[in-house]
Biopython code that builds the backbone (N, CA, C, O; Angstrom):
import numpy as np
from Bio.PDB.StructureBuilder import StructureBuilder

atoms = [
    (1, "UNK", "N", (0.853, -1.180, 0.000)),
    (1, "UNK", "CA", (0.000, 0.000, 0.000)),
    (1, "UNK", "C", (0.895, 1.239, 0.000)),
    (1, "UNK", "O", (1.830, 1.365, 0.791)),
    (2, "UNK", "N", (0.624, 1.994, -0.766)),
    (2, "UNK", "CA", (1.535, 3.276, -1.309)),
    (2, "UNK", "C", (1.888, 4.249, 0.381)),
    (2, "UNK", "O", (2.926, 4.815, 0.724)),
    (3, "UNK", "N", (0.713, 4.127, 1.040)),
    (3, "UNK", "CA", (0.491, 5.745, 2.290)),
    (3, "UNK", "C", (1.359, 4.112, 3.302)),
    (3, "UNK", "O", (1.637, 4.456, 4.451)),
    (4, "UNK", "N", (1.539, 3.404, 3.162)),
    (4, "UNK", "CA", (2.683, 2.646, 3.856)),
    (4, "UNK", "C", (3.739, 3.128, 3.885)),
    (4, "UNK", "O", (4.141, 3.973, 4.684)),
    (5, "UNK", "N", (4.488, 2.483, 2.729)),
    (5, "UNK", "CA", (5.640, 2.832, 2.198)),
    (5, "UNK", "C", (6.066, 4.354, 2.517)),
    (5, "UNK", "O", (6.972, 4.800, 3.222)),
    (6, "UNK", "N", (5.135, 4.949, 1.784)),
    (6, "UNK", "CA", (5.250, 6.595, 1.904)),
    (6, "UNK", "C", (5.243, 7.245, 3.280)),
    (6, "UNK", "O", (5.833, 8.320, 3.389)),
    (7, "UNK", "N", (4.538, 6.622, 4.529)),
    (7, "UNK", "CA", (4.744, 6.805, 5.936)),
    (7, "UNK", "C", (6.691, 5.840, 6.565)),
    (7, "UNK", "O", (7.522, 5.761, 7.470)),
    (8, "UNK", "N", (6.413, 5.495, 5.553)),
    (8, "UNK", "CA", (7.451, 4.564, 6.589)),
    (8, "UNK", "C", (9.017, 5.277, 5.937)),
    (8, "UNK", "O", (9.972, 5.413, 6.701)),
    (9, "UNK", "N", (9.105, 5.670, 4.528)),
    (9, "UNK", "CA", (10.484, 6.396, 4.334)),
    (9, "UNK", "C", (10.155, 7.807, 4.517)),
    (9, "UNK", "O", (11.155, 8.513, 4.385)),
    (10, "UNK", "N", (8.986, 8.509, 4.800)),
    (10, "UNK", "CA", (8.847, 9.754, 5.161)),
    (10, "UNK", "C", (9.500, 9.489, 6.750)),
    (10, "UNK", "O", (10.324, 10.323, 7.126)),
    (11, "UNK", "N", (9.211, 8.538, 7.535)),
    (11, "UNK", "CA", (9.500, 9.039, 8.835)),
    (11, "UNK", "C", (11.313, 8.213, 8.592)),
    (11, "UNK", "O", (12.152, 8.809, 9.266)),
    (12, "UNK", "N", (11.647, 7.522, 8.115)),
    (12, "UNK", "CA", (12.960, 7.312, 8.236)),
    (12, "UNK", "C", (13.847, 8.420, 8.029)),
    (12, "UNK", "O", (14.835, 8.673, 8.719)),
    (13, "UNK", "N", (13.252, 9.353, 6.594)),
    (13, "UNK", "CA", (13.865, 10.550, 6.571)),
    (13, "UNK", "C", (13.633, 11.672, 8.188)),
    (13, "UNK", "O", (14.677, 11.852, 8.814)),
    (14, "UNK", "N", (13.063, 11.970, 8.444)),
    (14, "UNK", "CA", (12.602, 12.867, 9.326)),
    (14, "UNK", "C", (13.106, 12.272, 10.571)),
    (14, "UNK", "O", (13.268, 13.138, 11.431)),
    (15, "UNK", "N", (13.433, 10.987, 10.990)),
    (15, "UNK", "CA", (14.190, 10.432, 11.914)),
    (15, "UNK", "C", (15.481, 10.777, 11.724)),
    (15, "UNK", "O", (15.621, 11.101, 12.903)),
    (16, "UNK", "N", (16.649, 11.010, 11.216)),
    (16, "UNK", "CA", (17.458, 10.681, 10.860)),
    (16, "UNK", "C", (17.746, 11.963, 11.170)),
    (16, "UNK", "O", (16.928, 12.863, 10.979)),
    (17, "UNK", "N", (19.318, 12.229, 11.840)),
    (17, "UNK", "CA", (20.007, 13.650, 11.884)),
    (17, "UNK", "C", (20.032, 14.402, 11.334)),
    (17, "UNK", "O", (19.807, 15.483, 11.880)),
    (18, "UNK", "N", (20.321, 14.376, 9.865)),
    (18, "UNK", "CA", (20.462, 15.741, 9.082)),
    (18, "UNK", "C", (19.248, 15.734, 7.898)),
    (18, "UNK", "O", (19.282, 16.345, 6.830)),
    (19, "UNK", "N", (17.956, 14.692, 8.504)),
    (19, "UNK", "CA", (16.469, 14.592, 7.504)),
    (19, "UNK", "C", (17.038, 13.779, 6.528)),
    (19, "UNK", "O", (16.092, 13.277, 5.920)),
    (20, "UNK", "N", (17.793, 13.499, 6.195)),
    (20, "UNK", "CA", (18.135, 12.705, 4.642)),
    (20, "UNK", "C", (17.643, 11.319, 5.174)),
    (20, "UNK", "O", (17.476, 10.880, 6.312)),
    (21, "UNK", "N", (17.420, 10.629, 3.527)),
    (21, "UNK", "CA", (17.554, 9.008, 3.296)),
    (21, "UNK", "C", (18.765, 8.785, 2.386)),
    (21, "UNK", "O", (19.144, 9.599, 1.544)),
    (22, "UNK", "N", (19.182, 7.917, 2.571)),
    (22, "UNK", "CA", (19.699, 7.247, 1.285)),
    (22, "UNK", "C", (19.728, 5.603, 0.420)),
    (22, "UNK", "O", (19.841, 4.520, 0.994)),
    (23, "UNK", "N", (19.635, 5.750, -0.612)),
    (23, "UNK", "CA", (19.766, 4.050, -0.710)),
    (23, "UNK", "C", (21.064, 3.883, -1.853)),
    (23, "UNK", "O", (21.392, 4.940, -2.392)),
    (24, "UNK", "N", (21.665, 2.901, -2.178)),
    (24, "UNK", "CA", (22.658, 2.620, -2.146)),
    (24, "UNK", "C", (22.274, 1.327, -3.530)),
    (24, "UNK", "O", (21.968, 0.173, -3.232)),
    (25, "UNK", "N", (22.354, 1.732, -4.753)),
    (25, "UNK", "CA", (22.462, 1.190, -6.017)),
    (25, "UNK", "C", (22.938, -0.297, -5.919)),
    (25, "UNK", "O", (24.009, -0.433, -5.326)),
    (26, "UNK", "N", (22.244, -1.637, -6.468)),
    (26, "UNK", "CA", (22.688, -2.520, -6.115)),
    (26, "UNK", "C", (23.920, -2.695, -7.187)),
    (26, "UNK", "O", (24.323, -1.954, -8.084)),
    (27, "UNK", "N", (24.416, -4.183, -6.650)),
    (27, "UNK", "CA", (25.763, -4.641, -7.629)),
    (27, "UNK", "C", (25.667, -4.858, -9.062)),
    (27, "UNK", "O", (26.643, -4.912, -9.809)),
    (28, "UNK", "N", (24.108, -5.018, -9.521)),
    (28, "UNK", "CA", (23.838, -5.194, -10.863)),
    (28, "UNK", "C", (23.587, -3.676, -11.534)),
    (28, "UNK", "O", (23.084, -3.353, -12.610)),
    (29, "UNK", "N", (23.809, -3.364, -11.104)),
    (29, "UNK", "CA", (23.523, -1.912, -11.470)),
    (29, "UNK", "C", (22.120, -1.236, -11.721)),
    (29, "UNK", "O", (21.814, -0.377, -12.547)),
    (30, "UNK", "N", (21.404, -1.836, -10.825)),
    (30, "UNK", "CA", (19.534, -1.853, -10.253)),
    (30, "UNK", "C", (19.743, -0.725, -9.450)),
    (30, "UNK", "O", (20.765, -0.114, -9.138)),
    (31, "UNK", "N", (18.495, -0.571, -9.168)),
    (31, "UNK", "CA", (18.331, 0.226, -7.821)),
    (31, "UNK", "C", (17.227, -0.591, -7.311)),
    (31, "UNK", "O", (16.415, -1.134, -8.060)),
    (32, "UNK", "N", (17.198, -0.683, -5.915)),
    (32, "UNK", "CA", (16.175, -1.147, -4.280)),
    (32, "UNK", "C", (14.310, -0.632, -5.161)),
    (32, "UNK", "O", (13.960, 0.319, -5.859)),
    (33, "UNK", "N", (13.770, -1.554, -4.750)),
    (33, "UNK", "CA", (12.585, -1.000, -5.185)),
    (33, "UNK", "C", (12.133, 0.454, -4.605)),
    (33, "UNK", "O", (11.400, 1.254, -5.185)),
    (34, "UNK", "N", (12.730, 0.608, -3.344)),
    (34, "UNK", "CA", (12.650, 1.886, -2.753)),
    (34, "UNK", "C", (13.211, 3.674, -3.403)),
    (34, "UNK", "O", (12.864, 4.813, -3.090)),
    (35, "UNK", "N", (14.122, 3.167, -4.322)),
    (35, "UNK", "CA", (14.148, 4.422, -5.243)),
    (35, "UNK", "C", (13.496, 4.945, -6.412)),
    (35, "UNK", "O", (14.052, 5.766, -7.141)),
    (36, "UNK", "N", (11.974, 4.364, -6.686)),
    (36, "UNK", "CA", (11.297, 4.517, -7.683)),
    (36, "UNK", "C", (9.951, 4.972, -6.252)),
    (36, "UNK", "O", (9.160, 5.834, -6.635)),
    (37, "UNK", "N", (9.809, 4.668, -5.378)),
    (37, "UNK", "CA", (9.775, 4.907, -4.066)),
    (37, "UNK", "C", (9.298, 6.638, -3.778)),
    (37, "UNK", "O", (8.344, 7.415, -3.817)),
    (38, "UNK", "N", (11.041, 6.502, -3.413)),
    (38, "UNK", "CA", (11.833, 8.320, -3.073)),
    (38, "UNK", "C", (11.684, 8.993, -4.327)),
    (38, "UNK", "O", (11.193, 10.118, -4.240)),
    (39, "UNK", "N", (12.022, 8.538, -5.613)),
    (39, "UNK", "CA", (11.600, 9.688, -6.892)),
    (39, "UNK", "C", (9.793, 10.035, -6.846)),
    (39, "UNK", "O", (9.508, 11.219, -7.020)),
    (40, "UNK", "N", (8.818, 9.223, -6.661)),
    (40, "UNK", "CA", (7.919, 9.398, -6.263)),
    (40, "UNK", "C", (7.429, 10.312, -5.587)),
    (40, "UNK", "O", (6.528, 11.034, -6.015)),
    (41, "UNK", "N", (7.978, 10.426, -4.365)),
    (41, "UNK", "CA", (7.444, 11.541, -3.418)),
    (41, "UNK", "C", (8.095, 12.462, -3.617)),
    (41, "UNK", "O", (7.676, 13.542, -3.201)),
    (42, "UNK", "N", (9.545, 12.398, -4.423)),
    (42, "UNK", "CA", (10.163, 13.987, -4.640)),
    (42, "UNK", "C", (9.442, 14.514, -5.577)),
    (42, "UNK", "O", (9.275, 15.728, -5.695)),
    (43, "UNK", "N", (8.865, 13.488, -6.457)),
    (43, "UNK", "CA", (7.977, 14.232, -7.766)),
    (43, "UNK", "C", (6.236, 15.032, -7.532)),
    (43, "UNK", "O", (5.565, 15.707, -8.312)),
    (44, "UNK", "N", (5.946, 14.535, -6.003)),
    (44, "UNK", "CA", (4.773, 15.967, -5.165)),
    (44, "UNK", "C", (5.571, 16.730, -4.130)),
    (44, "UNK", "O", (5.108, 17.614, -3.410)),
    (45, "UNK", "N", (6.810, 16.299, -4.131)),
    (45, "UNK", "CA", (7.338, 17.761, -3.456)),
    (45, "UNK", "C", (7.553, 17.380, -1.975)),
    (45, "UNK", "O", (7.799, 18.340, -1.245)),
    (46, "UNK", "N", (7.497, 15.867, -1.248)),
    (46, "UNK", "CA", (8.051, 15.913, -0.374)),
    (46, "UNK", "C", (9.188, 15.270, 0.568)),
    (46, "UNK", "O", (9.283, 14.989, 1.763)),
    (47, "UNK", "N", (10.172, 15.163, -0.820)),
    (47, "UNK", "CA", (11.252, 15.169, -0.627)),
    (47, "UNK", "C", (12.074, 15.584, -1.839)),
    (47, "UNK", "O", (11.637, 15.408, -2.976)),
    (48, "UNK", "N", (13.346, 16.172, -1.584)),
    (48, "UNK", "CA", (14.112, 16.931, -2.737)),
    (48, "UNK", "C", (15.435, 16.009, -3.051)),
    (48, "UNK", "O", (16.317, 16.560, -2.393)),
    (49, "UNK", "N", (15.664, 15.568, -3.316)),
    (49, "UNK", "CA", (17.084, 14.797, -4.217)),
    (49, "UNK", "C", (18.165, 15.907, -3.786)),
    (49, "UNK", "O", (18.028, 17.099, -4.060)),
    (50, "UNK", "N", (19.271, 15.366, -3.068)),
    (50, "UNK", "CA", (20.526, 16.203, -2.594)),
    (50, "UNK", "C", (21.069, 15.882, -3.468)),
    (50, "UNK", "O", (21.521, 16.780, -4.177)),
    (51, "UNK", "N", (21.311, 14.438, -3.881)),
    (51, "UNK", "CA", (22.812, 14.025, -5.170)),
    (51, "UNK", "C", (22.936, 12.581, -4.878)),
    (51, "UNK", "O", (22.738, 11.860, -3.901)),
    (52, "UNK", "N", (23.343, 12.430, -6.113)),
    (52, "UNK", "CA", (23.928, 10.996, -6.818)),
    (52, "UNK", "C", (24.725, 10.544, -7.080)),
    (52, "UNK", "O", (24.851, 10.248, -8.268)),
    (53, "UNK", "N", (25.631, 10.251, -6.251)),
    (53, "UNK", "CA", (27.302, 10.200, -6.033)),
    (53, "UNK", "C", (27.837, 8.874, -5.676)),
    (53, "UNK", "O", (27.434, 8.431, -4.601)),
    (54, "UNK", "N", (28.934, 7.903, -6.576)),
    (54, "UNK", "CA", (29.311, 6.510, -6.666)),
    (54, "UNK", "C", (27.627, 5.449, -6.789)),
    (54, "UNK", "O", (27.639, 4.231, -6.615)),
    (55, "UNK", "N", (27.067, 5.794, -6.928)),
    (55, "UNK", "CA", (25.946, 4.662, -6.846)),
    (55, "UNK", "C", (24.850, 4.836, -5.515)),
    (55, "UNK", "O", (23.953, 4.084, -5.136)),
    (56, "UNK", "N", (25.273, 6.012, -5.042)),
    (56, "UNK", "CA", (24.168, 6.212, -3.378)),
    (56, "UNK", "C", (23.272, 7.365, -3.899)),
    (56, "UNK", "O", (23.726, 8.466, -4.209)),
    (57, "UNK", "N", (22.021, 7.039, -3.966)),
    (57, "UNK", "CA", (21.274, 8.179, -4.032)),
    (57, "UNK", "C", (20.428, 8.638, -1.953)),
    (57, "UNK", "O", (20.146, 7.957, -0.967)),
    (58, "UNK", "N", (20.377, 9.904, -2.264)),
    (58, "UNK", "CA", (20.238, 10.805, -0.948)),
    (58, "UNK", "C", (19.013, 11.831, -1.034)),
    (58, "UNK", "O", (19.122, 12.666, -1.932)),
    (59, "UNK", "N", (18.207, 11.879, -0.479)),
    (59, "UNK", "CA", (16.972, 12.775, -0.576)),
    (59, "UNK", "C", (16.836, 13.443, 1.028)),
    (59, "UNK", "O", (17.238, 12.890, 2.051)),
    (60, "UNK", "N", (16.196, 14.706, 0.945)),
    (60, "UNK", "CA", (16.090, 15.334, 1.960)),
    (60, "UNK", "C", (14.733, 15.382, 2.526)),
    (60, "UNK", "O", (14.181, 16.121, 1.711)),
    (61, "UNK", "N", (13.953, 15.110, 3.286)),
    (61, "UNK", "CA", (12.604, 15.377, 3.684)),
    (61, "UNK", "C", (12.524, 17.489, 3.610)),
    (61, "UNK", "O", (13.437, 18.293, 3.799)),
    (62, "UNK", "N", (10.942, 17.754, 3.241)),
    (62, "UNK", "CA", (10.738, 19.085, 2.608)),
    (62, "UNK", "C", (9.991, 18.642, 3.786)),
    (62, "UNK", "O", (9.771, 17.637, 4.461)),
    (63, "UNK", "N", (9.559, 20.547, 3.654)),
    (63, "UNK", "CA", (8.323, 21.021, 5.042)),
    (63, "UNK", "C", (7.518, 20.287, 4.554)),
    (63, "UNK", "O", (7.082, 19.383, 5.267)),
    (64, "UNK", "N", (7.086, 20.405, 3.307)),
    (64, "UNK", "CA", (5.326, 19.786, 2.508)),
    (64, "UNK", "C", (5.487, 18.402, 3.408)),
    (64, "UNK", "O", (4.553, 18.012, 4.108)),
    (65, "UNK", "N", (7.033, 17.530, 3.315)),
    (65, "UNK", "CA", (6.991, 15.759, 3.608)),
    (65, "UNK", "C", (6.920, 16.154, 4.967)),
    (65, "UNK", "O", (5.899, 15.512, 5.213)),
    (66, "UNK", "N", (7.155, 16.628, 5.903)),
    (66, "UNK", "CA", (6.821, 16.458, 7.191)),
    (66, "UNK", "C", (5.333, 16.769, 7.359)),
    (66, "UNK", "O", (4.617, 15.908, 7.871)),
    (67, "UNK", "N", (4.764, 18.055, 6.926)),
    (67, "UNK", "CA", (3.366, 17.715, 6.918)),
    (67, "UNK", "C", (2.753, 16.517, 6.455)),
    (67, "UNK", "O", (1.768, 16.299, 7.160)),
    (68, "UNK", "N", (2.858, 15.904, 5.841)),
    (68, "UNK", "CA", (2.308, 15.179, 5.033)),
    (68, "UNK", "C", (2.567, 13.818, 6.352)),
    (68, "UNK", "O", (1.652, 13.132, 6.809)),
    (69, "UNK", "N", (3.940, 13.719, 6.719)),
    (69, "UNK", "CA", (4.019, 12.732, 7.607)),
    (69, "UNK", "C", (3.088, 12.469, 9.085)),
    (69, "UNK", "O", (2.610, 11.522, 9.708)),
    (70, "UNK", "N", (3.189, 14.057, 9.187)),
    (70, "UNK", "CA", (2.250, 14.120, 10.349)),
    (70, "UNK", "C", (0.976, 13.816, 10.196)),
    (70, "UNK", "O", (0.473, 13.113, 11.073)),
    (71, "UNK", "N", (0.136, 14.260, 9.060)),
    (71, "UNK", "CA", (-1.161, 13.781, 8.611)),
    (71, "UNK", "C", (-1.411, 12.104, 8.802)),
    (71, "UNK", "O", (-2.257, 11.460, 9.422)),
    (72, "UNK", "N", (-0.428, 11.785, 8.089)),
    (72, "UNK", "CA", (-0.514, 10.414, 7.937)),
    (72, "UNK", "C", (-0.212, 9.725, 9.249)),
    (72, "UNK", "O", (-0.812, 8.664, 9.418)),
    (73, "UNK", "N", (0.549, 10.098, 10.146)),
    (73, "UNK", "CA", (0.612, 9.436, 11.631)),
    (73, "UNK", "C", (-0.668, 10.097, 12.580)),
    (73, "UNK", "O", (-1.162, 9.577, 13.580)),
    (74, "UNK", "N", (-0.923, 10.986, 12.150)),
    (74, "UNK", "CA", (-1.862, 11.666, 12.947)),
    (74, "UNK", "C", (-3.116, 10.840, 12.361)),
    (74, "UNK", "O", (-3.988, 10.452, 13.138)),
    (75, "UNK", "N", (-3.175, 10.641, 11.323)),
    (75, "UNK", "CA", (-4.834, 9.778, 10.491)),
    (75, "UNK", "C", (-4.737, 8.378, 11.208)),
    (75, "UNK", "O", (-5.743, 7.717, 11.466)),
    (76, "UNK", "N", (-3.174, 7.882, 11.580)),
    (76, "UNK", "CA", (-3.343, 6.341, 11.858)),
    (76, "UNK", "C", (-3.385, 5.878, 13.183)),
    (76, "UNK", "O", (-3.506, 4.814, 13.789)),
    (77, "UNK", "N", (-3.264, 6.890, 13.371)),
    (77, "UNK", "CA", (-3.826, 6.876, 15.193)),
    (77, "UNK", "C", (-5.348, 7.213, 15.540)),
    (77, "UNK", "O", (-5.730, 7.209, 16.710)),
]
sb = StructureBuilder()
sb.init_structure("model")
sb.init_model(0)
sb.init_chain("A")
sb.init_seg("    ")
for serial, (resi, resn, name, xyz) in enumerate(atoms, 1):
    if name == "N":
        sb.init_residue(resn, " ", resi, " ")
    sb.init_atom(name, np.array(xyz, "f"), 0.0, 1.0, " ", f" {name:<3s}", serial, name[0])
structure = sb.get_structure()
């Protein structure tokens, strides 16, 4: 379910010290199902792509993704 996923790397970002995620390009030269994921939510704006550097991609949680996180923890309670 999409508001899963989308709750669960919204709050990993927003957990995390400096708000970022990252995932880390596999050996075949794939990416984690989770980076079609993170381009997803950067593409409504709530999270922004920092950079793409050796094979690690890095996204930042936006104000919009923390609202959005809170909605969604706040709806599932």
């Amino acid at each position: 379910m999409l508001v899963n996923h989308e709750r669960r790397l919204l709050n990993k970002a927003a957990g995390s010290d400096n708000y970022r995620i990252s995932i880390q390009r596999n050996p075949d030269a794939s990416w984690p199902g989770d980076h079609s994921r993170l381009t997803a939510l950067e593409s409504i704006g709530h999270l922004e792509r920092v950079g793409v550097s050796d094979g690690l991609a890095t996204w930042q949680i936006t104000a919009t993704g923390l609202t959005q996180l809170q909605a969604l923890v706040g709806g599932a309670a």
